[in-house]
C-alpha positions as CSV (number, residue, x, y, z in Angstrom):
1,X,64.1,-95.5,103.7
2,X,67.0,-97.3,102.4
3,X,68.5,-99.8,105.3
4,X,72.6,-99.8,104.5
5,X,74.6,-102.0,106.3
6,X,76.9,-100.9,109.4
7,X,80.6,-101.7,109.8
8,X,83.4,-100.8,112.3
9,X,85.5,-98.0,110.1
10,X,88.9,-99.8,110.6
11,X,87.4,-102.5,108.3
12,X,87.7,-99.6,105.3
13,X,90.9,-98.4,106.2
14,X,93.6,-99.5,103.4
15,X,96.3,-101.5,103.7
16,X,99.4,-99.3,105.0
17,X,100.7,-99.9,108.9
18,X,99.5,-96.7,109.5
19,X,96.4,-96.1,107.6
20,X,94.6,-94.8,111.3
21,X,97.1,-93.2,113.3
22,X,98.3,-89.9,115.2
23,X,101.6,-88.3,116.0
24,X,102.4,-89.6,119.7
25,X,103.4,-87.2,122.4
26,X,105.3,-84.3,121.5
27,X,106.4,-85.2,118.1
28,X,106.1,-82.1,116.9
29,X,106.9,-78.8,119.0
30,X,107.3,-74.9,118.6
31,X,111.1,-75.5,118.2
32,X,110.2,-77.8,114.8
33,X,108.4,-74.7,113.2
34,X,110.4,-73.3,110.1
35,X,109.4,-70.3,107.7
36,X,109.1,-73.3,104.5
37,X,108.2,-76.6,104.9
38,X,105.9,-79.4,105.4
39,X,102.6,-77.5,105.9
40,X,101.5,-79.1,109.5
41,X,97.4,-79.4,109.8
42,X,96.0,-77.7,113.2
43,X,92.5,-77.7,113.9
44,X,92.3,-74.3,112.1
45,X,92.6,-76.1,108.8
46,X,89.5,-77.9,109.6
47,X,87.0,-75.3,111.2
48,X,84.8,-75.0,108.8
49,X,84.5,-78.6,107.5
50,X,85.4,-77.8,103.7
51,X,89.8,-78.1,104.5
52,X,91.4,-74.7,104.7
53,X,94.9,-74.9,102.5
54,X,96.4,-71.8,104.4
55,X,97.4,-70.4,107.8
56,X,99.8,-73.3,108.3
57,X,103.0,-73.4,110.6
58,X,106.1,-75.8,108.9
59,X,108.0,-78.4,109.8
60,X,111.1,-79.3,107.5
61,X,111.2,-82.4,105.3
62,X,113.7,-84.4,107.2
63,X,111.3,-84.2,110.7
64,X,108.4,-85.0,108.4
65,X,110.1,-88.1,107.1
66,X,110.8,-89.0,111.1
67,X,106.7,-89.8,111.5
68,X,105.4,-91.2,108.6
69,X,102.2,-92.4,110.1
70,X,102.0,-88.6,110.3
71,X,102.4,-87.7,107.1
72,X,98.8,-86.7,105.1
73,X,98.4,-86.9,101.2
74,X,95.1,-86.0,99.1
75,X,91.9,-88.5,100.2
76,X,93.0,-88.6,103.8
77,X,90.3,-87.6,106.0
78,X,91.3,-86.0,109.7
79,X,89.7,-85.8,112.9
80,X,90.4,-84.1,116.1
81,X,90.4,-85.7,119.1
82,X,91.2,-83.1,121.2
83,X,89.6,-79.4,122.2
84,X,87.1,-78.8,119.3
85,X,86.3,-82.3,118.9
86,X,83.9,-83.3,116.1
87,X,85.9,-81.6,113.5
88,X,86.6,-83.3,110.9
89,X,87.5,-82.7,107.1
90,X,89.4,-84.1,104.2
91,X,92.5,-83.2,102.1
92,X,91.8,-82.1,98.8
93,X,92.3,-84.0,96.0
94,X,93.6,-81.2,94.3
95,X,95.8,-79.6,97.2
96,X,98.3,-76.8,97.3
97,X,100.9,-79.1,98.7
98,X,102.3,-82.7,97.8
99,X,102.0,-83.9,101.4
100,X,101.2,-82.5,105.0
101,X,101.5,-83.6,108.7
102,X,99.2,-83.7,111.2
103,X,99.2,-82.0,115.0
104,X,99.4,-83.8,117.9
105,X,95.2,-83.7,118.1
106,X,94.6,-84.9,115.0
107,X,94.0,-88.3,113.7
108,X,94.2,-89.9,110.2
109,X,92.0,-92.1,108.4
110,X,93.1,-93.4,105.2
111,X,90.7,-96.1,103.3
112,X,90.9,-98.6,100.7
113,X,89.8,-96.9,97.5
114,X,88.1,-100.7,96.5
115,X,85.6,-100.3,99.2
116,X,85.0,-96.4,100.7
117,X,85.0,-93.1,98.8
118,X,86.5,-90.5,101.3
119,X,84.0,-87.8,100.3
120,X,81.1,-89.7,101.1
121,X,82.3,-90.6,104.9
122,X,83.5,-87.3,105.1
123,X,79.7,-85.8,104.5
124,X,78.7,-88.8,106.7
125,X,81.0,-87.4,109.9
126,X,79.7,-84.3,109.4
127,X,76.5,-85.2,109.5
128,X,74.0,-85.3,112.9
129,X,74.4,-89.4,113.3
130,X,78.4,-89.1,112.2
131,X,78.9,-86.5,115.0
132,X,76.7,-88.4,117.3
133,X,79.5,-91.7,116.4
134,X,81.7,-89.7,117.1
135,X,81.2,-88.0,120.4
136,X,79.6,-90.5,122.0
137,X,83.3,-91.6,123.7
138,X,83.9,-87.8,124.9
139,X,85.7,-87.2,127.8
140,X,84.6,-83.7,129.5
141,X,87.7,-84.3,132.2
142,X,90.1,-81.3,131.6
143,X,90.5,-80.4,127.7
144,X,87.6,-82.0,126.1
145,X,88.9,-85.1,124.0
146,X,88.6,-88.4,122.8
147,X,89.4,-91.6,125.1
148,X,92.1,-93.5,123.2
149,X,91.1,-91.9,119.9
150,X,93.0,-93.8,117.4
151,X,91.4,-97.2,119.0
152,X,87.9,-95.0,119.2
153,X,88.4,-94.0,115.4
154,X,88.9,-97.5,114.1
155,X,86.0,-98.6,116.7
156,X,83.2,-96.3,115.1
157,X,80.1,-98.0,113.4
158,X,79.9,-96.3,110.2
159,X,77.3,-96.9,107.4
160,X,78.5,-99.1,103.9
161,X,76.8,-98.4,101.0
162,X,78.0,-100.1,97.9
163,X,80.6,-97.7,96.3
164,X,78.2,-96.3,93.3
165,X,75.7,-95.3,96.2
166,X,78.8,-93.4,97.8
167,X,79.7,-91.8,94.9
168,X,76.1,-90.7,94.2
169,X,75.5,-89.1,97.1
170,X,79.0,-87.3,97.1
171,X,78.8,-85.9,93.8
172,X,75.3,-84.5,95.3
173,X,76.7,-83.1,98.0
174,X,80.1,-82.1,96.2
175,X,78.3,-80.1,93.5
176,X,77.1,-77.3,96.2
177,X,80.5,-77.4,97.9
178,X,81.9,-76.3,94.9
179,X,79.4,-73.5,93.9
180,X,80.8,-72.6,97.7
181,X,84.4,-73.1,96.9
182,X,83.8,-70.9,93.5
183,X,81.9,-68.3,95.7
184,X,84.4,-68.5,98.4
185,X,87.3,-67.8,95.5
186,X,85.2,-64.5,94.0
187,X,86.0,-63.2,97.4
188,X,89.8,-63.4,97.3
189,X,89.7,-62.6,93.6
190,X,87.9,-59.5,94.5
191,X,90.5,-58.9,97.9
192,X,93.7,-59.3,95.0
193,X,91.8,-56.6,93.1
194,X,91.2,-54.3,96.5
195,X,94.7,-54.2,97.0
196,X,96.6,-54.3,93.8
197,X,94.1,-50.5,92.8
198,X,94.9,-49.2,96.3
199,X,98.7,-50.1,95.7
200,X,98.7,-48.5,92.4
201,X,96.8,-44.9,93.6
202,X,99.5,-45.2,96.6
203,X,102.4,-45.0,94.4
204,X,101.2,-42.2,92.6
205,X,100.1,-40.2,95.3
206,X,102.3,-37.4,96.9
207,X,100.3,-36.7,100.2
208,X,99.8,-38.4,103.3
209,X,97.0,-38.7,105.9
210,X,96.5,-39.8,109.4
211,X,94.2,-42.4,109.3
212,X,91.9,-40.7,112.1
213,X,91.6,-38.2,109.6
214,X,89.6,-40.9,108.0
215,X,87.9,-43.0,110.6
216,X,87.0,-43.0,113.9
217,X,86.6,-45.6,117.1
218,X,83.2,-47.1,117.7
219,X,83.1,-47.7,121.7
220,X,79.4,-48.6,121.5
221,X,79.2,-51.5,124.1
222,X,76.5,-53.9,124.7
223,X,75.9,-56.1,128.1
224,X,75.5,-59.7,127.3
225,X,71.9,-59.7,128.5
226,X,71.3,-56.7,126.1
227,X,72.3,-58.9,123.2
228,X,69.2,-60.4,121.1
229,X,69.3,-63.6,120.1
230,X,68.7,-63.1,116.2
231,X,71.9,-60.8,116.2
232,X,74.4,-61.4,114.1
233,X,77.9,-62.2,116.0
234,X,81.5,-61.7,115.0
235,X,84.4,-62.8,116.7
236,X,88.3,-63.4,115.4
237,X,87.7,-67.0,114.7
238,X,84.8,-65.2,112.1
239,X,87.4,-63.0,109.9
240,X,89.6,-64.7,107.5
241,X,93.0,-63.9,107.0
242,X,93.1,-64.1,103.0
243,X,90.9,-61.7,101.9
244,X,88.9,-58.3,103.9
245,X,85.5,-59.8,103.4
246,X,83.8,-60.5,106.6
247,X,80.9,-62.9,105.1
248,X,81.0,-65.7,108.2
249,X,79.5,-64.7,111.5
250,X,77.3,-66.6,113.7
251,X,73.9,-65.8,116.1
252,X,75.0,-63.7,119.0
253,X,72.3,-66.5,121.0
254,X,74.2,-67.7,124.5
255,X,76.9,-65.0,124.3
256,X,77.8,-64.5,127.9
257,X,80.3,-61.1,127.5
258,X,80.0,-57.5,126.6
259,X,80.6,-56.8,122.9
260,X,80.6,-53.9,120.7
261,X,78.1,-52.9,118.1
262,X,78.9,-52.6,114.6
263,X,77.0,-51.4,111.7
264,X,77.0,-52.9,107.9
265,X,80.5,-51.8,106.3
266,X,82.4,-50.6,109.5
267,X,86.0,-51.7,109.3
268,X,86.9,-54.6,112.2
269,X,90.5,-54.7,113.3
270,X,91.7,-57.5,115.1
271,X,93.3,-56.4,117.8
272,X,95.6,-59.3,119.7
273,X,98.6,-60.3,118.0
274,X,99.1,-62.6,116.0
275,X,95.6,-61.3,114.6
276,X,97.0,-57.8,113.6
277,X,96.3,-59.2,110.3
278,X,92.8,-60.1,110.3
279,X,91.2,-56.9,109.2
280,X,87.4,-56.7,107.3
281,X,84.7,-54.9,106.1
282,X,81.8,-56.5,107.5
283,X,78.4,-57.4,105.0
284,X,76.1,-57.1,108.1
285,X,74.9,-55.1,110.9
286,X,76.1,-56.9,114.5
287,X,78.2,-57.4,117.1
288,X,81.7,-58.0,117.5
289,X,84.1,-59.3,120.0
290,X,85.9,-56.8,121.9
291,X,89.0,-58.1,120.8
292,X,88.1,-56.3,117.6
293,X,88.5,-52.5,116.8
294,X,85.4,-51.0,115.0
295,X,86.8,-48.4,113.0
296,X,84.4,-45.9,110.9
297,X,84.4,-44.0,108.4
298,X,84.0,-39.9,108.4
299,X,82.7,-39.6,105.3
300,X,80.9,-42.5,102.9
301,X,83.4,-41.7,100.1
302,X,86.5,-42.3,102.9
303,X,84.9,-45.9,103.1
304,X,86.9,-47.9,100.4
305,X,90.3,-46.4,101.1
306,X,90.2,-46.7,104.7
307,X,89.7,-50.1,104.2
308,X,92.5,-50.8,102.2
309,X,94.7,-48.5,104.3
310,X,93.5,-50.4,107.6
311,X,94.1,-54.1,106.1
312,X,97.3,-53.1,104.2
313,X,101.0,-54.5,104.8
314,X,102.1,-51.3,106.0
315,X,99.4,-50.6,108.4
316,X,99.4,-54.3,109.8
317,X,103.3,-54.2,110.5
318,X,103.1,-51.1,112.1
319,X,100.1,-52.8,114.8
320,X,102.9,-55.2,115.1
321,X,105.6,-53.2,116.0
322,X,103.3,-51.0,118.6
323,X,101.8,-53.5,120.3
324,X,101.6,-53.4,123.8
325,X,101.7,-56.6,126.1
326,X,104.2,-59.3,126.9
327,X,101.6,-62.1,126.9
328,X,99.6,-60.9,124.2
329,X,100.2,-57.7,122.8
330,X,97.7,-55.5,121.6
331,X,96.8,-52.7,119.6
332,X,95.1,-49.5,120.8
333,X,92.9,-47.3,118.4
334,X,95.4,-44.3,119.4
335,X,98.3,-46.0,118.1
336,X,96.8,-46.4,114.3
337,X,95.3,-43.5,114.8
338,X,97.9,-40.8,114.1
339,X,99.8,-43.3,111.8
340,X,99.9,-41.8,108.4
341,X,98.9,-43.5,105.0
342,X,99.0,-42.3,101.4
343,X,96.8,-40.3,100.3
344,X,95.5,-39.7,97.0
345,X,93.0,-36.5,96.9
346,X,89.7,-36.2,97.5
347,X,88.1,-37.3,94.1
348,X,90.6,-40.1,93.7
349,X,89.5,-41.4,97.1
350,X,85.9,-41.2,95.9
351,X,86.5,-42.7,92.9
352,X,87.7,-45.7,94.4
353,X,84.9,-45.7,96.9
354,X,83.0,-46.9,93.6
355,X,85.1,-49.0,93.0
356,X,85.1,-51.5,96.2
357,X,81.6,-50.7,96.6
358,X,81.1,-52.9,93.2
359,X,83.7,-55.2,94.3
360,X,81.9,-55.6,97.9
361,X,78.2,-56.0,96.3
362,X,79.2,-58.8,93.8
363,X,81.4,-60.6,97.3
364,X,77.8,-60.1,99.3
365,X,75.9,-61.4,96.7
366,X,78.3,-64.7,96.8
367,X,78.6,-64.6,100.1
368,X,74.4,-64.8,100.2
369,X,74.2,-67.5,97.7
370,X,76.7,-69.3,99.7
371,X,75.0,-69.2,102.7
372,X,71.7,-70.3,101.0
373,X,73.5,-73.3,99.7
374,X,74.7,-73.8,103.0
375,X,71.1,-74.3,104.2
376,X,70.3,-76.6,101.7
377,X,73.5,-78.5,102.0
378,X,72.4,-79.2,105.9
379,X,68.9,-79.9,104.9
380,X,69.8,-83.1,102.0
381,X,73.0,-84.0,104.3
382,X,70.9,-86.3,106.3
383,X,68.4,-87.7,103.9
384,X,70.7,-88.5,101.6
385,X,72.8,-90.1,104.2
386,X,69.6,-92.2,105.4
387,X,68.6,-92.6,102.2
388,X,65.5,-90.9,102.9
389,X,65.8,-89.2,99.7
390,X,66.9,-90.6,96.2
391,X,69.7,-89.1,94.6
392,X,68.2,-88.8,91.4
393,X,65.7,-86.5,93.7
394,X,68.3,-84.2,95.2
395,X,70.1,-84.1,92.0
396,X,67.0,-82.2,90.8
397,X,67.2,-79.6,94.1
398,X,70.7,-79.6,93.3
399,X,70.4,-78.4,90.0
400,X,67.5,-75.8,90.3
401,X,69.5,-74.0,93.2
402,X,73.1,-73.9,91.3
């Protein structure tokens, strides 16, 4: 086992005032949101580790330039430090926008490029001893958070490798985030696809059809201690808002309320605004949230377009517009259920049943692969980062599983 030295992490930080910082009190507010802007990075954007470029509120570029220890480029890394703390994730180096801004429970960290590769303490963060760092000044008084969290970032004893060792294991670890990333963006290519066949059969159909004419409510509750622990659990935090494949879940294990039974390509409707959008075809058989509608179909060949009908603009503005509830509207299964959609024949619909079934077994078998690589990722993240294992080692495991 390879001994590396440890340092306090401010001594990698790089040279600018605010190379670890945080916006201070209420820097930025719901009254500073604009349609365009400065994307601002919410705890969202880091859920999942690997950074998530989308579902960003705005700020405009004159309130951006007001913080600019605030202000994120590519190579920063970001934690929170308050509510789900132990996230943490990094900005791309190849990101959709030039610059971003972080929340109010976020912090920055960026490091001298001479002495720390932001990948490598990235995968060091997110491993068991990084999170143990990390959360080992928690405070469980109200909202769980950080005590002082910029002075607790800089304070954190963090491993220091010489840069070749960091860049070793990163590469390592990179190469099976990017088979992820490349699996991840077969699944919106595949959504794009969904959506720009439906919107073609739409415009040349001449019928319409209430959707209930399609599908049907799934009311088939389950008592928490019903629930086994090796099922498979979906909530709205699981279903992306990109794309209609439902391919993360978690184990329904410790699940304390009632949820609702699903089975393996049911349709699952968010049902809270602003989650009218988040609607998916799920890979698996499970459970769901009963903030969730489990819509299914009448007929097998009814499955593909009542998909697309379900997660379409028109459908998802008119859950909008219906929803009940002034402090957080919902949707009911009676008011999508006489809504009509187009409607393109029998045979047309089954022929595009065909269709998204191919598109939805080559997204599974990603999704699969991805969640094998997933496994392994977590398995090398530690012994690479002890230097249990050589590099040269898990390059080879690497390279037979990709």
């Amino acid at each position: 086992m390879t001994e590396w030295p440890t340092i306090q992490f401010q001594e990698l930080a790089d040279e600018s005032k605010s190379a670890i910082s945080k916006p201070y009190g209420s820097a930025i507010t719901k009254e500073d949101y604009v349609p365009q802007g400065v994307p601002v990075v919410r705890g969202v954007n880091l859920r999942n580790g690997i950074f998530l470029d989308d579902e960003f509120v705005f700020i405009d570029e004159k309130k951006a330039d007001q913080m600019p220890g605030a202000n994120l480029i590519s190579g920063d890394l970001v934690f929170t430090h308050r509510g789900t703390i132990g996230q943490v994730s990094m900005i791309p180096r190849y990101p959709r926008y030039p610059r971003y801004v972080l929340s109010t429970s976020q912090v920055k960290a960026r490091l001298d490029s001479k002495r720390a590769l932001p990948e490598f303490y990235y995968y060091w963060f997110s491993s068991s001893a990084g999170q143990h760092e990390l959360l080992g000044n928690t405070s469980t008084v109200g909202v769980p958070g950080l005590g002082q969290p910029v002075a607790t970032i800089k304070s954190l004893r963090v491993p220091h490798p010489p840069l070749l060792v960091q860049k070793a294991v990163a590469a390592v670890l990179g190469a099976l985030d990017d088979k992820i990333a490349a699996n991840g963006r077969i699944a919106t290519r595949s959504d794009e696809l969904l959506r720009a066949h439906y919107a073609g059969r739409c415009a040349d159909s001449r019928e319409m059809i209430r959707i209930h004419e399609l599908g049907m409510i799934v009311r088939d509750m389950v008592p928490a201690e019903s629930l086994a622990g090796d099922e498979d659990y979906i909530g709205l935090e699981h279903m992306p808002r990109r794309h209609v494949w439902l391919s993360s879940w978690e184990s329904a294990a410790g699940v304390i309320s009632a949820k609702t039974r699903f089975r393996r390509g049911d349709v699952l409707f968010g049902k809270l605004r602003p989650y009218f959008h988040k609607v998916g075809c799920a890979f698996t058989d499970g459970v769901s949230s009963t903030d969730i509608l489990v819509i299914r179909s009448k007929r097998d060949i009814f499955n593909g377009w009542l998909l697309a009908a379900l997660s379409s603009d028109d459908v998802v503005a008119h859950a909008s517009a219906v929803g009940d509830g002034t402090r957080m509207p919902r949707v009911k299964w009676d008011d999508l259920a006489n809504y009509h959609v187009p409607w393109s024949g029998l045979e047309c619909a089954a022929r595009f049943n065909q269709f998204v079934s191919s598109l939805s077994d080559r997204v599974a078998s990603a999704c699969a692969e991805s969640r094998r690589l997933t496994e392994l990722r977590e398995i090398l993240l530690p012994k690479l980062l002890s230097g249990e294992i050589r590099v040269r080692d898990a390059e080879k495991v690497v390279e037979e599983a990709t």
